[in-house]
C-alpha positions as CSV (number, residue, x, y, z in Angstrom):
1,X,-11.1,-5.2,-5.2
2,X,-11.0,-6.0,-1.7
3,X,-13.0,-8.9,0.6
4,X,-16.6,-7.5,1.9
5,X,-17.5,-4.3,3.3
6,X,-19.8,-4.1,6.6
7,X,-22.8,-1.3,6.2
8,X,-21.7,2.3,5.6
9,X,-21.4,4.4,8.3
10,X,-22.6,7.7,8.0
11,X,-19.8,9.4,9.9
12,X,-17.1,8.3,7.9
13,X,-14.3,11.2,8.0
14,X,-10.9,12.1,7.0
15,X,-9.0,12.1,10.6
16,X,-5.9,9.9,10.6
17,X,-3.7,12.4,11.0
18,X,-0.4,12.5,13.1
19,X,0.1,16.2,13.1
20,X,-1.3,19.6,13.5
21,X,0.0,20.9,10.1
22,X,-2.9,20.7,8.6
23,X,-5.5,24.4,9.4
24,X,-8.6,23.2,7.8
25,X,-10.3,19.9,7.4
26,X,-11.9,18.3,4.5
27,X,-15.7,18.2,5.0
28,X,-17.2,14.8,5.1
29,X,-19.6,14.1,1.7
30,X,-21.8,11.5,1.7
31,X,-23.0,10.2,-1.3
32,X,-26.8,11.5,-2.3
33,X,-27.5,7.4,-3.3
34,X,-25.5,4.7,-2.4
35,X,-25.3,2.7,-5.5
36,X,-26.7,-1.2,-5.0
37,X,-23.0,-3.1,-5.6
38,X,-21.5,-0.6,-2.7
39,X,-22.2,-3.2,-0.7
40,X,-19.3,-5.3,-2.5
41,X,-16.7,-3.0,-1.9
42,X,-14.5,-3.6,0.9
43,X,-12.5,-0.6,0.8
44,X,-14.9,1.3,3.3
45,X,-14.4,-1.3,5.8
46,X,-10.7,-1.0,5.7
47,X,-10.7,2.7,5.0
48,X,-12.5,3.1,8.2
49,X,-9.8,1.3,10.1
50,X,-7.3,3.5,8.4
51,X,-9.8,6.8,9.2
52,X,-10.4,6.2,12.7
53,X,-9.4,3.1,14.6
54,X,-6.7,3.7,17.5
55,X,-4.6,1.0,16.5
56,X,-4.1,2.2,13.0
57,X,-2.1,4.9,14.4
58,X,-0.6,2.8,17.1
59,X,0.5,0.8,13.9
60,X,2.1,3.9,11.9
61,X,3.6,5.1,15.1
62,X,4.8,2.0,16.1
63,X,6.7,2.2,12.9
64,X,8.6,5.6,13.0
65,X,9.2,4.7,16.7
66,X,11.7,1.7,15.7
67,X,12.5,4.2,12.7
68,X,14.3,6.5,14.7
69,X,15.5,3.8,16.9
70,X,17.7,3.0,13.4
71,X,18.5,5.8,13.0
72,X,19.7,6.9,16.1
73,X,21.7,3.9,16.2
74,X,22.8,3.3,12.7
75,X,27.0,3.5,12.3
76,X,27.9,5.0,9.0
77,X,29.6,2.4,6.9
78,X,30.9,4.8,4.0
79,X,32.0,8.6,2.9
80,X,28.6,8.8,1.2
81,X,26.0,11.6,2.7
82,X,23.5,9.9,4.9
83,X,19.4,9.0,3.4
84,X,16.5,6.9,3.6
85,X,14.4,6.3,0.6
86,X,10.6,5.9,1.2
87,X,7.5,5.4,-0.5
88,X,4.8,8.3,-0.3
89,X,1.4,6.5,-0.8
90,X,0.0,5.0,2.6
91,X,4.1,5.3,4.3
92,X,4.0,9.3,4.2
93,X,0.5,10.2,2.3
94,X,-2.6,8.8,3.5
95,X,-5.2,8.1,0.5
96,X,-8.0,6.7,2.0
97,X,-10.2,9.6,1.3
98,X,-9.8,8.4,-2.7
99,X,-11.1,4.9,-1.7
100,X,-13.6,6.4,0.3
101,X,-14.9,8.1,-2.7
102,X,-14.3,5.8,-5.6
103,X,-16.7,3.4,-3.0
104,X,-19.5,5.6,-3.0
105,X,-19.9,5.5,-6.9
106,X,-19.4,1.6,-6.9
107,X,-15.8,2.3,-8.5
108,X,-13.1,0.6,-7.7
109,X,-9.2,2.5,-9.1
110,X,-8.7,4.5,-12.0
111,X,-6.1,5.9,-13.4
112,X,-8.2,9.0,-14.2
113,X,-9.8,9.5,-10.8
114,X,-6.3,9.0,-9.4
115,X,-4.9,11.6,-11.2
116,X,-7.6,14.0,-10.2
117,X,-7.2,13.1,-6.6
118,X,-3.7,13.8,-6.6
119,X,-3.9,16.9,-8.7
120,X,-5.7,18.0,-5.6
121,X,-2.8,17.7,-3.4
122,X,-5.1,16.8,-0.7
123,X,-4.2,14.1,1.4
124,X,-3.4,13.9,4.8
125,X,0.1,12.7,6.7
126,X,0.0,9.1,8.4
127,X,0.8,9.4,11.6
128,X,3.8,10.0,12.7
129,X,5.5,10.7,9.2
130,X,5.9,15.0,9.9
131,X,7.5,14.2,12.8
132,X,10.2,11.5,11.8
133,X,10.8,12.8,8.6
134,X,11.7,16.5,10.4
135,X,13.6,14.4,12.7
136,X,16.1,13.2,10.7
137,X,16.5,16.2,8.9
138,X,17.7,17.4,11.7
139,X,20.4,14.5,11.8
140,X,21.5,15.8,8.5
141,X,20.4,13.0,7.2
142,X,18.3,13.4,3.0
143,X,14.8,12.1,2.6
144,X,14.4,10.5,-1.1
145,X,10.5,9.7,-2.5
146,X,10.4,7.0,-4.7
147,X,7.2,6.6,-5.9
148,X,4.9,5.1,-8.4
149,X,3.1,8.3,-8.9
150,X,3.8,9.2,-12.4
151,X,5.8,12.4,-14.0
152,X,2.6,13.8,-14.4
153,X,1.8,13.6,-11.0
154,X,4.8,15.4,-10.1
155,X,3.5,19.3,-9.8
156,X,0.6,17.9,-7.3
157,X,2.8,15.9,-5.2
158,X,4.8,18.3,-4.4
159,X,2.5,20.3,-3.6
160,X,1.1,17.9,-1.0
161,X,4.4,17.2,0.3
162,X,5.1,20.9,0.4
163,X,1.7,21.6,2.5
164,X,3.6,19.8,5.2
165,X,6.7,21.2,5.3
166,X,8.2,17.9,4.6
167,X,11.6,17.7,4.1
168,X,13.5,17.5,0.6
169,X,10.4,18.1,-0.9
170,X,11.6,19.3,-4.3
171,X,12.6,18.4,-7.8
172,X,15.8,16.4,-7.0
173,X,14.6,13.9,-4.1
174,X,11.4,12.8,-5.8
175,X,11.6,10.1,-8.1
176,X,8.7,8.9,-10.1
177,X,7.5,6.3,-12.0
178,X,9.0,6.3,-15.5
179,X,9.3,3.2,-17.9
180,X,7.9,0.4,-15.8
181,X,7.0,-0.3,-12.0
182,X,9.8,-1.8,-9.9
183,X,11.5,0.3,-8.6
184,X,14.8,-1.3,-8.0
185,X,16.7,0.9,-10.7
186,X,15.6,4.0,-9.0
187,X,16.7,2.8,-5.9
188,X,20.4,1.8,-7.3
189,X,20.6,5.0,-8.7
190,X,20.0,6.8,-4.8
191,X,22.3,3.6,-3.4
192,X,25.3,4.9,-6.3
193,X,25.6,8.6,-4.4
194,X,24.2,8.0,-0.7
195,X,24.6,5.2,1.6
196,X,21.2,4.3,2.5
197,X,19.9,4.0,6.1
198,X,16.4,2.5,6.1
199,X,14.0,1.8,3.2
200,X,10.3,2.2,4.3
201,X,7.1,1.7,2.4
202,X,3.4,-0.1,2.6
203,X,4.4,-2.8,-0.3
204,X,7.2,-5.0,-0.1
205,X,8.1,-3.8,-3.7
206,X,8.8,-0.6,-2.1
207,X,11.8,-2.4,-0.2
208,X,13.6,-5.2,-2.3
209,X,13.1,-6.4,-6.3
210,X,12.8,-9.8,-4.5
211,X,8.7,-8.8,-4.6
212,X,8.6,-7.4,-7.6
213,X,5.2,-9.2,-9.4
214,X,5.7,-12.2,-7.5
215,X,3.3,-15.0,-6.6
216,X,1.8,-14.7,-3.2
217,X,3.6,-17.9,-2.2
218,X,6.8,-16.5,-3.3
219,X,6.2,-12.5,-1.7
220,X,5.8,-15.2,1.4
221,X,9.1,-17.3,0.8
222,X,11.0,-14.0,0.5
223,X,9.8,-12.4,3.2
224,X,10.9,-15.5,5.5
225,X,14.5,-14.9,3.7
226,X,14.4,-11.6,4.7
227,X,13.2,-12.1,8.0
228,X,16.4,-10.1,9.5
229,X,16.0,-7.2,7.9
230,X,12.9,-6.0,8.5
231,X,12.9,-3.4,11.8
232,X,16.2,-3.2,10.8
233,X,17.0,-2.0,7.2
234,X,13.2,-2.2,6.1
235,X,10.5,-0.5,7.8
236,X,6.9,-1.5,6.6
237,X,3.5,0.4,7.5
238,X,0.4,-1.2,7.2
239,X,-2.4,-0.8,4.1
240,X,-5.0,-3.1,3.9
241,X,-6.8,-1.0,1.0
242,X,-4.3,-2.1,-1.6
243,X,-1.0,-3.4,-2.9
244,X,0.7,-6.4,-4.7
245,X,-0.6,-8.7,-1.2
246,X,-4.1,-8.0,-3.3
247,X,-2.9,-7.9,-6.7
248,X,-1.1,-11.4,-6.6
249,X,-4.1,-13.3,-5.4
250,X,-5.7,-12.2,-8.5
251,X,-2.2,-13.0,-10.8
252,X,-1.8,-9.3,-11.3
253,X,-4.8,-9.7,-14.0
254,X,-6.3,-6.3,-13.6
255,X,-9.2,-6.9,-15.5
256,X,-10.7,-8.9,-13.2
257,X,-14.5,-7.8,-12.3
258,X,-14.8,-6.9,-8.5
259,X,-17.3,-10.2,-8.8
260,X,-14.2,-12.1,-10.1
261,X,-12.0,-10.9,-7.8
262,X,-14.9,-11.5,-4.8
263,X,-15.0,-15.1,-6.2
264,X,-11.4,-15.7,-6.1
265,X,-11.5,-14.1,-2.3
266,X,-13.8,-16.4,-1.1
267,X,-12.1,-19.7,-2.3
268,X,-8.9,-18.7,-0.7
269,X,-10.0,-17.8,3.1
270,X,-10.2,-20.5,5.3
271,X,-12.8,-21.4,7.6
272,X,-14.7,-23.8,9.4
């Protein structure tokens, strides 16, 4: 699904965590035979980045940093109660252990691996997330998950969100996906009740319909558009494992083989 992947290394662990909520740590399984096509799979290379590099974090950090900057100096404009709506999947969540492992096996998604992986309410916080997200709490301000997790999904996220003690963690501030993927309705429905403070997420989608399925030239056009806003009224994290920057070099057409989608890859970069 993704570019190339560099040779495995055998210390790959689940570490990119923030916060010291968390008792025990997952133990680190390596595969007993690395199938031959791992090799194409670039998701190791970028979930090591996301596992262990420094700047990763520096990256998430940076983010709730000029978070709470907003916040701090955001002038309410209505009556409404105070939120921010955020994504949960690589913006509070951190999923790289489920690349990790669909990598291994020489898988790429799917939807039934996904569902076991969050059935087991298992991931890790980025960093940073615990800490803003108690933060503004504490500035009275609500904490809304819009998501693309479906209803099914609901018990187990939850119950990862819950492991952290994150706030608004419950029934009412957790949206999921429900008749289709954009999730502009969903956020009209928060805007109708709450004036919103910041929108964060990993995909552009997560911010502003302007990227829903979009070409890449156009999520590129719009993000020039909306050049003002982000730091501002968007905050975005970084995820170089997946999202609609990947899926619209491929023309959303998911059934693309990882060959195909290698193919298409390689014509696009430039070089010399």
């Amino acid at each position: 699904m993704m570019k190339y992947c560099l040779p495995v290394l055998a210390f790959l662990a689940f570490s990119c965590n923030s916060t010291k909520e968390i008792t025990t740590k997952p133990s680190v399984i390596l595969p007993q035979k690395m199938p031959q096509n791992v090799s194409l799979n670039g998701k190791l290379f970028s979930s090591i980045f996301q596992q262990r590099a420094a700047e990763y974090r520096a990256l998430c950090l940076q983010s709730y940093n000029i978070a709470k900057l907003r916040v701090d100096s955001y002038v309410a404009q209505t009556e409404k109660p105070k939120v921010i709506i955020t994504d949960i999947d690589e913006t509070i969540l951190d999923n790289s252990a489920y690349a990790v492992h669909q990598a291994y096996q020489g898988l790429e998604y799917t939807t039934a691996s996904w569902y076991e992986w969050t059935d087991k309410s298992a991931a890790d916080t980025m960093p940073g997330a615990a800490a803003f997200l108690r933060y503004i709490a504490s500035k009275n301000i609500q904490v809304f998950y819009i998501t693309n997790r479906e209803d099914r999904e609901r018990t187990g996220t939850l119950k990862n969100l819950q492991r952290f003690n994150l706030p608004n963690a419950d029934e009412i501030h957790l949206y999921t996906k429900l008749s289709t993927s954009s999730k502009e309705a969903r956020r009209q429905q928060v805007m109708e009740r709450y004036e919103v403070v910041l929108l964060m997420g990993d995909n552009l989608a997560d911010l502003s319909a302007l990227f829903d399925k979009k070409t890449e030239e156009e999520r590129k056009k719009n993000t020039d558009i909306l050049a003002a806003d982000f730091g501002k009224k968007f905050i975005v994290f970084p995820n170089s494992n997946y999202g609609d920057w990947e899926s619209s070099m491929y023309k959303y057409d998911y059934k693309l083989t990882q060959l195909q989608k290698d193919s298409v890859i390689k014509r696009m970069l430039k070089s010399y």
